[in-house]
C-alpha beads as a LAMMPS data file, in Angstrom:
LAMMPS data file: protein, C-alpha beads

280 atoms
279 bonds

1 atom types
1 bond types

-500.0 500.0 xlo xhi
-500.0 500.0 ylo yhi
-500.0 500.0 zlo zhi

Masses

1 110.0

Atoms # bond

1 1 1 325.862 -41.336 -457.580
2 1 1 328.178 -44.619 -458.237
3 1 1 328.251 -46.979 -455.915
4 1 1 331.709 -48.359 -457.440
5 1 1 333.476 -45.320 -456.400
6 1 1 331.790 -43.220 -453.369
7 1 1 333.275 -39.510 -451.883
8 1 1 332.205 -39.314 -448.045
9 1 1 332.592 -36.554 -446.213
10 1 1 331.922 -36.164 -442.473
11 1 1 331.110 -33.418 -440.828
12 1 1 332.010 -33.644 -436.787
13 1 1 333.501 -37.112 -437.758
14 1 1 335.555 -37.190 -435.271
15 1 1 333.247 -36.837 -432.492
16 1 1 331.524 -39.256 -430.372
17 1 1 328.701 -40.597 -432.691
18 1 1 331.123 -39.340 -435.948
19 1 1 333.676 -41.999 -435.334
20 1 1 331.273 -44.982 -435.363
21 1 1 329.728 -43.992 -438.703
22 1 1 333.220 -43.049 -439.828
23 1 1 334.578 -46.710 -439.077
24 1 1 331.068 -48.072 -440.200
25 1 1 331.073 -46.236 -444.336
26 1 1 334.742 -47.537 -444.418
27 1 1 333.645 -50.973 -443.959
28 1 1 332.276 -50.647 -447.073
29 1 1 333.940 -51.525 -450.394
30 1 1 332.090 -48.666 -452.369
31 1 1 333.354 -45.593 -450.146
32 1 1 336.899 -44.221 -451.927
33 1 1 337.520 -42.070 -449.703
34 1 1 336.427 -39.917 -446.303
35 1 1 336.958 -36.536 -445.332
36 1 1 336.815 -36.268 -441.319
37 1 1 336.363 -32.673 -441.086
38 1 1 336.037 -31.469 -437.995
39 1 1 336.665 -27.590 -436.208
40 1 1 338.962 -29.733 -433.839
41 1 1 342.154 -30.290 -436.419
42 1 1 344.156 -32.258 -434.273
43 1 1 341.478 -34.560 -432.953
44 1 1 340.922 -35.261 -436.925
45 1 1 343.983 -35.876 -437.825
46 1 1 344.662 -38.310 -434.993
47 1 1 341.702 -40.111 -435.763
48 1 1 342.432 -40.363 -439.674
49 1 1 345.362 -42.068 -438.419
50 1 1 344.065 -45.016 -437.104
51 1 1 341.141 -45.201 -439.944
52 1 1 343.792 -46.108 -442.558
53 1 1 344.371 -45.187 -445.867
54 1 1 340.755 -44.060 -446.895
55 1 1 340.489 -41.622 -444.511
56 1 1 342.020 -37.637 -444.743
57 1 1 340.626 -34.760 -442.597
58 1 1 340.575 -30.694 -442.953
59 1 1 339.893 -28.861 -440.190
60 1 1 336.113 -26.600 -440.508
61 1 1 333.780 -24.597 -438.591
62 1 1 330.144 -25.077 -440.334
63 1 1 329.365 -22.410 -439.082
64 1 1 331.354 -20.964 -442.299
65 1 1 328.812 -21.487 -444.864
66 1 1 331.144 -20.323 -447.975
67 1 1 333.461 -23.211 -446.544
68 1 1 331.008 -25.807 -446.018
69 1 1 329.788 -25.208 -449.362
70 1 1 333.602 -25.500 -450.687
71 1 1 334.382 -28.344 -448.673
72 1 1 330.734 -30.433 -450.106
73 1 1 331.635 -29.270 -453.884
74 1 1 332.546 -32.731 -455.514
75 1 1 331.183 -34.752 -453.025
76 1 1 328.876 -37.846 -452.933
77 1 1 327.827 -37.854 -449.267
78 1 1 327.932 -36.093 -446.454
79 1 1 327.707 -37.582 -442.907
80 1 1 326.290 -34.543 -440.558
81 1 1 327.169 -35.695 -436.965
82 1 1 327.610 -32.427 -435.570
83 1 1 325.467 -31.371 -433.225
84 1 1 323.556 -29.785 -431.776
85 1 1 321.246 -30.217 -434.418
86 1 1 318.731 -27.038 -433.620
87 1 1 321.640 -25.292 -433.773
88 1 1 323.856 -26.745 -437.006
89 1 1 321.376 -29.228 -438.664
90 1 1 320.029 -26.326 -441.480
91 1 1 323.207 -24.747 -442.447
92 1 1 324.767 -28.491 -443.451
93 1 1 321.208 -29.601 -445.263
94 1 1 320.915 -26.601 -447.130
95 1 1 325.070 -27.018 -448.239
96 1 1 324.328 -30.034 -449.351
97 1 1 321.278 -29.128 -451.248
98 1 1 323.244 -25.975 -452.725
99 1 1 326.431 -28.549 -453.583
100 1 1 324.108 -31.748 -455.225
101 1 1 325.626 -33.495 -452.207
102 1 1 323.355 -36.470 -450.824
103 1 1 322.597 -36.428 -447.127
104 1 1 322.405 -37.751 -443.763
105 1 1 322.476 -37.234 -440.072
106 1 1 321.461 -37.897 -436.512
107 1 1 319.270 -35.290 -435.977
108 1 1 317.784 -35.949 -432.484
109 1 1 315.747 -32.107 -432.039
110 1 1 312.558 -31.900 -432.717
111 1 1 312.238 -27.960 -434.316
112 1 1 314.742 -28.796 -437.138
113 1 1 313.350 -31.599 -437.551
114 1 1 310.407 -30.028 -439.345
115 1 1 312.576 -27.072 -440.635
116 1 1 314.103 -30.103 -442.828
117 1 1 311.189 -31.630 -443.891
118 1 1 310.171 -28.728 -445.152
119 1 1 312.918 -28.629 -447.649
120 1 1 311.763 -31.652 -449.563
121 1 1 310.804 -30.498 -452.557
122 1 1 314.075 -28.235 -452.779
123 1 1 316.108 -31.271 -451.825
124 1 1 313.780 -33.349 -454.734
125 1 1 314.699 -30.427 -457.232
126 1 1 318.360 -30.753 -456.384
127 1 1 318.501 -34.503 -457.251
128 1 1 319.509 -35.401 -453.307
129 1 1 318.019 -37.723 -451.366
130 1 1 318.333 -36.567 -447.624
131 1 1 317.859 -39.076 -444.782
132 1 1 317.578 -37.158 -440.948
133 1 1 317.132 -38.638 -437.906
134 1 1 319.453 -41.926 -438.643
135 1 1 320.739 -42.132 -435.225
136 1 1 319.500 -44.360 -432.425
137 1 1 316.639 -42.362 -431.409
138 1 1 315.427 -41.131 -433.519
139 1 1 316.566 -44.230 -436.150
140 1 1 316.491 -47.695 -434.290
141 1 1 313.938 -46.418 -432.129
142 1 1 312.045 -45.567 -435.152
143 1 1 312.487 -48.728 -437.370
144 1 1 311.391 -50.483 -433.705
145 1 1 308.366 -48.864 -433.361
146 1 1 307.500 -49.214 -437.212
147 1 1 308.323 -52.938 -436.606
148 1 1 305.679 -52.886 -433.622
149 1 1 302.674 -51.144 -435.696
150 1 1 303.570 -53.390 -438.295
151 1 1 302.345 -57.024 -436.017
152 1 1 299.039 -54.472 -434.563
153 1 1 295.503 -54.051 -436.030
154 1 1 295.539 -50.548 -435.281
155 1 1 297.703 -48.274 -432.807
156 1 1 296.155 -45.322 -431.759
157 1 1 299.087 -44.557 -428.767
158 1 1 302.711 -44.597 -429.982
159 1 1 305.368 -44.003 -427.575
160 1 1 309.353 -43.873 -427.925
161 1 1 311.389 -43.864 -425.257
162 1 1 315.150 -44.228 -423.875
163 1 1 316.972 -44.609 -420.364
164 1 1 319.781 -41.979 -419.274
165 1 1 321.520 -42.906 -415.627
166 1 1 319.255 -45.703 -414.958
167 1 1 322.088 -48.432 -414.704
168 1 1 323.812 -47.623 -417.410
169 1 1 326.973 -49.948 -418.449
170 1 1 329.380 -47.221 -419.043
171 1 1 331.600 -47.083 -415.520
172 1 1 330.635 -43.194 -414.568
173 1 1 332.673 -40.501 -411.721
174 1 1 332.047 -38.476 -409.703
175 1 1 333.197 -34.876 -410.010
176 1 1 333.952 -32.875 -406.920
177 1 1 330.529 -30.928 -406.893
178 1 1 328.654 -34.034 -406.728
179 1 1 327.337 -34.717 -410.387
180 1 1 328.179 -37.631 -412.531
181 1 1 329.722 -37.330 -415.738
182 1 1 330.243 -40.442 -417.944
183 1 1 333.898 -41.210 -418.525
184 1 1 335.801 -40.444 -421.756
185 1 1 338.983 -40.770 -423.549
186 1 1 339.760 -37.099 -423.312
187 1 1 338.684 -34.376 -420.698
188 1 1 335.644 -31.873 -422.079
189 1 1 336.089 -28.561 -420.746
190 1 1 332.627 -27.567 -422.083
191 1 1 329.235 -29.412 -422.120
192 1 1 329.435 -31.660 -424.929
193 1 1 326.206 -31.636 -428.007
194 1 1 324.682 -34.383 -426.732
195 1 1 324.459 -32.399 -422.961
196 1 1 323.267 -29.167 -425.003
197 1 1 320.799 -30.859 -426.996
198 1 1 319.326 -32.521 -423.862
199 1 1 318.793 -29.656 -421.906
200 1 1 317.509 -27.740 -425.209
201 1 1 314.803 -30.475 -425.219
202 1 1 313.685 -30.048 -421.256
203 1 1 313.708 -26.231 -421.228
204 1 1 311.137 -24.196 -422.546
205 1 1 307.722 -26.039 -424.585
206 1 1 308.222 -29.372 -426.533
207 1 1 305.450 -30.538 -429.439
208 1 1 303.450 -33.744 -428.976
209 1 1 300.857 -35.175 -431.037
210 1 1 297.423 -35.519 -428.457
211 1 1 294.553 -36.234 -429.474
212 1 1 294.859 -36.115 -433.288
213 1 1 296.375 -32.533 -432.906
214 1 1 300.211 -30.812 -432.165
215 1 1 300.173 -29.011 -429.386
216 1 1 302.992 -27.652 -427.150
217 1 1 303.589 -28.161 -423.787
218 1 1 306.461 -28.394 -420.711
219 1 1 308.461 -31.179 -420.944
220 1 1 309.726 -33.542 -418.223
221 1 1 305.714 -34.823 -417.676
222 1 1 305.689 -37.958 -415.801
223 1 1 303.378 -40.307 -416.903
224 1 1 303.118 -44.296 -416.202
225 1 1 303.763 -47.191 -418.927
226 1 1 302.137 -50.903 -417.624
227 1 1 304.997 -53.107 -419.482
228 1 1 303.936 -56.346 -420.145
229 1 1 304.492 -59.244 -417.467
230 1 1 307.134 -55.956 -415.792
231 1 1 304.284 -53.931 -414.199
232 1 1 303.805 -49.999 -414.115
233 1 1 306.969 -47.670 -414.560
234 1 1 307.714 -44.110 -414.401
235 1 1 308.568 -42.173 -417.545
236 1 1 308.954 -38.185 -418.233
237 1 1 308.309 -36.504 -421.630
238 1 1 311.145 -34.645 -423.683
239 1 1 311.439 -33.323 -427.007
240 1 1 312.435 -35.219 -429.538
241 1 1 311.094 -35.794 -433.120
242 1 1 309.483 -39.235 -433.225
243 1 1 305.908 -37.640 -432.084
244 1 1 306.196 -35.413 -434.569
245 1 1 307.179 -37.782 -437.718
246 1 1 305.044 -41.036 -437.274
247 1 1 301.509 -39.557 -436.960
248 1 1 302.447 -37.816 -440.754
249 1 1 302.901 -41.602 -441.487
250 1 1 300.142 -43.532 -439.766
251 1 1 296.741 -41.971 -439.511
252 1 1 295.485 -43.975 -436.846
253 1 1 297.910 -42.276 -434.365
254 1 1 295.861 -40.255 -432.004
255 1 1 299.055 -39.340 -429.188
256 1 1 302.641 -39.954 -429.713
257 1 1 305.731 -38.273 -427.114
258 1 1 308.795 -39.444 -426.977
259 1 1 309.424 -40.611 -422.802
260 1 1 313.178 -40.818 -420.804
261 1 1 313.378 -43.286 -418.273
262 1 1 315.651 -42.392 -415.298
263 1 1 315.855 -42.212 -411.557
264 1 1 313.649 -39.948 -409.288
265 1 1 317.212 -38.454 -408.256
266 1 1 318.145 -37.579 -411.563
267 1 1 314.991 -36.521 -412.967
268 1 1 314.660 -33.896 -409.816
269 1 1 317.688 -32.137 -410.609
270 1 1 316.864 -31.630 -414.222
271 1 1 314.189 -30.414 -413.041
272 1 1 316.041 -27.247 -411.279
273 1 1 318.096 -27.565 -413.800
274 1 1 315.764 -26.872 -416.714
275 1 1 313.656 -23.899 -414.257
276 1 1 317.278 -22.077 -414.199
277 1 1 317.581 -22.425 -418.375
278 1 1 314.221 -20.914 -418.142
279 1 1 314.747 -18.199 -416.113
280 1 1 317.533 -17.093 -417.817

Bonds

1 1 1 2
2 1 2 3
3 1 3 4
4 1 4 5
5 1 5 6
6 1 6 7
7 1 7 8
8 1 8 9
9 1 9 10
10 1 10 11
11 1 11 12
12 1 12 13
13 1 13 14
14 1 14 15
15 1 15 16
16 1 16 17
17 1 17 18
18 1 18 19
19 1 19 20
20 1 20 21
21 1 21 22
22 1 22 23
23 1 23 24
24 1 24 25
25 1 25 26
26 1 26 27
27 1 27 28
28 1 28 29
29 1 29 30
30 1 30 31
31 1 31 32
32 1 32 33
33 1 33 34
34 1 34 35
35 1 35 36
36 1 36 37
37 1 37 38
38 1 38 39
39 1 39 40
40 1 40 41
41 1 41 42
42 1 42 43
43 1 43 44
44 1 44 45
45 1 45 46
46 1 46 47
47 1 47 48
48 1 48 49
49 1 49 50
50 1 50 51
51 1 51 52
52 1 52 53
53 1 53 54
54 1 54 55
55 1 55 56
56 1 56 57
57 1 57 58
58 1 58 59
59 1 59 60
60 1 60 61
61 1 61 62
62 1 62 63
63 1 63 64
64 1 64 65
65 1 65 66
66 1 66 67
67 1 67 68
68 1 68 69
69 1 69 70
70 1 70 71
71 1 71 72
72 1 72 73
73 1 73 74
74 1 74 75
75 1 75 76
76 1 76 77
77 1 77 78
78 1 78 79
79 1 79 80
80 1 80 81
81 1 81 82
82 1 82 83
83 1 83 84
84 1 84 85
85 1 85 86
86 1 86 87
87 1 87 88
88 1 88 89
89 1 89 90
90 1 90 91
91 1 91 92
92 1 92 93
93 1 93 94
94 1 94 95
95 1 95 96
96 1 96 97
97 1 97 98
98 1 98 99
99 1 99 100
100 1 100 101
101 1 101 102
102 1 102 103
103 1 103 104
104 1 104 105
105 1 105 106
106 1 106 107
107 1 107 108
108 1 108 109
109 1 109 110
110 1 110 111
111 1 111 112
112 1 112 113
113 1 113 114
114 1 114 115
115 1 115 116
116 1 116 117
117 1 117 118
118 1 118 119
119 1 119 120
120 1 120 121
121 1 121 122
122 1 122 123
123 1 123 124
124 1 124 125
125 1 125 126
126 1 126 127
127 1 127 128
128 1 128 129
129 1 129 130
130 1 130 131
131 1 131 132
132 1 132 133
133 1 133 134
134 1 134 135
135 1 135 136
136 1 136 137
137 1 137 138
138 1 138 139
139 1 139 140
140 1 140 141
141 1 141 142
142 1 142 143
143 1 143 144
144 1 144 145
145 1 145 146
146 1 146 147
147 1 147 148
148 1 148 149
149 1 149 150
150 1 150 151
151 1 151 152
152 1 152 153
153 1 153 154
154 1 154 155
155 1 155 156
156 1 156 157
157 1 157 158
158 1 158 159
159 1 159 160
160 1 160 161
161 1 161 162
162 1 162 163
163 1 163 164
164 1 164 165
165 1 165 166
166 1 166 167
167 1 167 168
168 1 168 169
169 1 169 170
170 1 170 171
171 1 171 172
172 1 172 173
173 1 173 174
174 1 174 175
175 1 175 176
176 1 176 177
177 1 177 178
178 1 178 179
179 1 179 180
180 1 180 181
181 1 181 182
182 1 182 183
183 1 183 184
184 1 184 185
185 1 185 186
186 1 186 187
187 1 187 188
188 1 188 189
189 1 189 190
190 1 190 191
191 1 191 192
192 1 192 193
193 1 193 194
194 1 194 195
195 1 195 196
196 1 196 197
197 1 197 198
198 1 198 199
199 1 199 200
200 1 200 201
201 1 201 202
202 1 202 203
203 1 203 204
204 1 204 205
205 1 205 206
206 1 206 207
207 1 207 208
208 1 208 209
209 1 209 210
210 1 210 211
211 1 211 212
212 1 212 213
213 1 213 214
214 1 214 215
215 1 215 216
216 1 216 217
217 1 217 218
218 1 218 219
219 1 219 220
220 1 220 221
221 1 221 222
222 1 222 223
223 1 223 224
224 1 224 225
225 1 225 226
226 1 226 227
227 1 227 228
228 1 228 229
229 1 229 230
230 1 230 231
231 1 231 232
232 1 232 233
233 1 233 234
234 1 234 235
235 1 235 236
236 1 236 237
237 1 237 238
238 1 238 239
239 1 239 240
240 1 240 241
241 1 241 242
242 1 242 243
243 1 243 244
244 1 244 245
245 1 245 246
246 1 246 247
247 1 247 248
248 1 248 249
249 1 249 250
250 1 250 251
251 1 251 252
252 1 252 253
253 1 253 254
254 1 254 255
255 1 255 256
256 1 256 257
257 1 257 258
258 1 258 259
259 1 259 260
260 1 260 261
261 1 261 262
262 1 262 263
263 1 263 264
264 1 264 265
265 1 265 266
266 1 266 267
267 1 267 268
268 1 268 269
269 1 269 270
270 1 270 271
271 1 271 272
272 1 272 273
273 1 273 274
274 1 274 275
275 1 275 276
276 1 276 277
277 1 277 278
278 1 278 279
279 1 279 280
């Protein structure tokens, strides 16, 4: 791979998270060009638009593996931001591994997560180098945490965490049954990945490392952080893949889950929520 003239393409590039790693690889002066393709055609195309002359789209459903594979033929990179990744994450790795195409992606669940990993030495035999989880959690919450073992003698709990509807800045409404959606530049008429990928991770059993082992277990488990010169605070477990990729890293992690901070409000109706999802 050249870094003097670089292929890109971008798979859901035009979605929420797609578009800032879109406008972030065209910052750089080694990407030639970048695909946005996205199943949305329009919504591509419009966004092409305003990324300038580096940028073309095609319109895809990954879900098309013969076209995937077509569309990654040729390429340097691909950017997988579409999600959800339990659902999409495989099909685009193993493209890319079939193509020679290098990879990398947001992947925020925690069962593909290992799925991937176990493709390493296929990935290896390829010539690819593969990069998951490159998001903000897992990805700056990661290179945090590693930053935080990094100044200890020896960590032995390892926690990740992030807030949802705790005071958030984005300005939120108020639909007419009550709920609060965060406001966007164009209305959703279905839930969008990020919402399915949530609710994925607070149904059923999630994996956390306790006491040296994996085990499964419900999610939304609230538990109590003392923060520094702040006090105690509420947290409640979900899935997610940190717990499951530092303690292959560091040996001296005995538990690791991944926490969300919210309000007592919110937190009871995902509860109901989730107990519906599981009752089918």
């Amino acid at each position: 791979m050249s870094l003097e003239k670089m292929r890109v393409i971008a798979v859901g590039g035009c979605g929420g998270m797609g578009r800032f790693a879109v406008q972030t690889a065209l910052t750089f002066d080694f990407v030639d060009q970048i695909v946005v393709a996205d199943r949305n055609g329009e919504a591509a195309a419009a966004f092409t638009e305003e990324c300038g002359p580096k940028a073309t789209h095609q319109e895809i459903d990954v879900q098309d593996y013969s076209k995937l594979v077509g569309l990654l033929k040729g390429a340097d990179v691909v950017l997988a931001d579409v999600g959800p990744y339990y659902k999409f994450g495989m099909p685009v790795l193993r493209a890319a591994i079939e193509t020679g195409c290098h990879y990398i992606d947001i992947n925020d669940d925690w069962e593909p997560t290992l799925e991937m990993l176990d493709l390493d030495e296929e990935a290896r035999q390829a010539g690819i180098t593969a990069l998951i989880g490159m998001g903000a959690s897992p990805g700056q919450s990661s290179m945090l945490a590693s930053k935080a073992i990094s100044l200890l003698d020896s960590v032995d709990t390892l926690i990740t965490g992030w807030g949802a509807g705790g005071g958030g800045r984005r300005r939120r409404q108020t639909s007419s049954e009550g709920s609060t959606q965060p406001q966007t530049s164009r209305p959703r008429r279905t839930a969008s990945a990020a919402t399915v990928h949530w609710l994925h991770q607070l149904t059923g059993k999630i994996r956390i490392f306790k006491e040296g082992q994996f085990i499964d277990v419900p999610p939304i488990q609230e538990i109590e952080i003392d923060y520094p010169d702040i006090g105690l605070g509420k947290a409640y477990t979900v899935g997610h893949p940190e717990p499951l990729t530092f303690p292959r890293y560091h040996t001296g992690i005995k538990n690791s889950c991944n926490v969300m901070v919210i309000t007592e409000s919110l937190v009871n109706f995902l509860k109901e929520l989730a107990a519906e999802v599981d009752a089918g």
